[in-house]
C-alpha positions in Angstrom: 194.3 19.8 145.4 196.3 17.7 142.9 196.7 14.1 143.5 199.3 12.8 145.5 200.4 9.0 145.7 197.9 8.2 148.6 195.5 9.4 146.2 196.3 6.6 143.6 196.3 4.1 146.2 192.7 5.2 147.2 191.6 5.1 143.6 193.0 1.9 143.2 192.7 -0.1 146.3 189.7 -0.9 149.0 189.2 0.2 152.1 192.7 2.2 151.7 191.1 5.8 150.4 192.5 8.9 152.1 189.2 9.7 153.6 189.0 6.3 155.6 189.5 8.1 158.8 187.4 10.9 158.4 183.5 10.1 158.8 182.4 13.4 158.2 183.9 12.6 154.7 181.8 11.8 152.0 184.1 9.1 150.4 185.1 7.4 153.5 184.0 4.1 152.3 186.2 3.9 149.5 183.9 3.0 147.0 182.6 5.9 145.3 184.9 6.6 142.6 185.1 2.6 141.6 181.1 2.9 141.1 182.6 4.7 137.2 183.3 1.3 135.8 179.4 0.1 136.0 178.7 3.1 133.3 182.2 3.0 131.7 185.3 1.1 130.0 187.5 4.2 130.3 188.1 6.4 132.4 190.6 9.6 132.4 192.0 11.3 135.4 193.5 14.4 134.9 195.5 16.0 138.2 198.0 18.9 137.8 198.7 19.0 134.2 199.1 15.3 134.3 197.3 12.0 132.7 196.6 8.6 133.9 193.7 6.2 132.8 191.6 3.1 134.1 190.7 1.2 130.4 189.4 -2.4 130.3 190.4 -2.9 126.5 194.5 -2.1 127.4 196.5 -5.4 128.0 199.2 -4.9 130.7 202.7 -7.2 129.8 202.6 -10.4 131.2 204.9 -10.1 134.4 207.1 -13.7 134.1 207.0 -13.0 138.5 203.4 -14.5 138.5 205.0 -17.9 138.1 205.1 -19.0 134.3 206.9 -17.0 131.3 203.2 -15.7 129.8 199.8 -15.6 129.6 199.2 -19.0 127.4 201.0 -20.8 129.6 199.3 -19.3 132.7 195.9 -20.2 131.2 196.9 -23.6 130.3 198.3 -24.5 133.4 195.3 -22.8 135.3 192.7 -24.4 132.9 190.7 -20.7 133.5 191.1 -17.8 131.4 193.5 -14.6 132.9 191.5 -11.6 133.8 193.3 -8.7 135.2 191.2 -6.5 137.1 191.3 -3.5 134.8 189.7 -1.2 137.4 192.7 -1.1 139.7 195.6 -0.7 136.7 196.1 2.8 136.9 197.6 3.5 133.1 200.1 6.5 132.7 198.9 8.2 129.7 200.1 11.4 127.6 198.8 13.8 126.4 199.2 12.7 122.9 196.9 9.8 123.8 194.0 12.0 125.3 191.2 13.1 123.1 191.6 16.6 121.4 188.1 17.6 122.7 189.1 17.0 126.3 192.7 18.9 126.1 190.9 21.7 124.3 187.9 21.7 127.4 191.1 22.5 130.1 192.8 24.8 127.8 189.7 27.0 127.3 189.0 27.1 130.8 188.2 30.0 132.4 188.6 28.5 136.0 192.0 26.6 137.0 191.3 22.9 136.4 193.0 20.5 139.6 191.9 17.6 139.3 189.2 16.1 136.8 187.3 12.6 136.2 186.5 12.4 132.6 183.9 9.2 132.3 183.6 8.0 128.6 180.2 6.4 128.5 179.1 3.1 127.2 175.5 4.5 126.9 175.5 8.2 126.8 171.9 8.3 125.5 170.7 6.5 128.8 173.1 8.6 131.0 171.3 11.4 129.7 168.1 11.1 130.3 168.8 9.7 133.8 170.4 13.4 134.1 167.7 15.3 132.5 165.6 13.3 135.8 168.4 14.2 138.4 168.0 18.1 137.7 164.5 18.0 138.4 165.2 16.6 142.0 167.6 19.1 142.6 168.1 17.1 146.5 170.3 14.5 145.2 173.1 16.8 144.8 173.3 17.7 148.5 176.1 15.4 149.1 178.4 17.0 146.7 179.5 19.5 148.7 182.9 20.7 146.4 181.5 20.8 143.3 181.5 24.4 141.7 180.1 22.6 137.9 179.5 19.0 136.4 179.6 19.7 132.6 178.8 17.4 130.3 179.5 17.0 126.9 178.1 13.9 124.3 177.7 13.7 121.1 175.2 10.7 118.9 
């Protein structure tokens, strides 16, 4: 199913995911999707024809509601650098911004496309080989119970 605001909120949040009351859910704890950002800066989610990112290089506006008129000043007054925790900053993105390669993947689709994670690596070559070991233990997939195909796509 496309995602829906309690969606978000799960992606975003802890302990606030859509499967928290379900056990026999694989996802119950709220942490699996969040486990992207230890193998990548940006991450796309597409949902219903529709973009939004997670991407540790984009700087949010300084909100003057967090008690001082900017960042500088925050810093400054804080004597500690700002970091805002990218991982929870859900980005709006359009299509415009998205890759071509990635827009052209959905369009050529045989298969209607929902809802997609698209995980741009920080070390594809190590991702890669750990993949090339996963498919010979063909066990550790037993948990993902929905999923028709896992492409994957990289370029050197």
């Amino acid at each position: 199913k496309p995602f829906d605001e309690k969606d978000l909120r799960g992606l975003c949040g802890i302990n606030n995911g859509t499967k928290k009351k379900d056990l026999d859910k694989t996802g119950y704890k709220g942490l699996g999707f969040k486990a992207v950002f230890g193998k990548s800066n940006n991450v796309i989610i597409y949902s219903n024809g529709e973009y939004f990112r997670f991407n540790s290089s984009y700087r949010i506006k300084w909100n003057e509601q967090w008690g001082t008129e900017n960042q500088e000043i925050w810093e400054k007054e804080n004597d500690r650098q700002f970091i805002y925790p990218w991982q929870i900053n859900p980005i709006w993105t359009n299509e415009d911004e998205i890759p071509t390669f990635i827009i052209d993947f959905f369009r050529s689709s045989k298969i209607p496309v929902y809802v997609a994670n698209i995980i741009l690596l920080n070390n594809a070559a190590e991702i890669c080989q750990a993949i090339e070991q996963l498919k010979q233990q063909p066990h550790m997939f037993l948990f993902l119970r929905h999923i028709s195909q896992m492409p994957f796509r990289y370029t050197f």
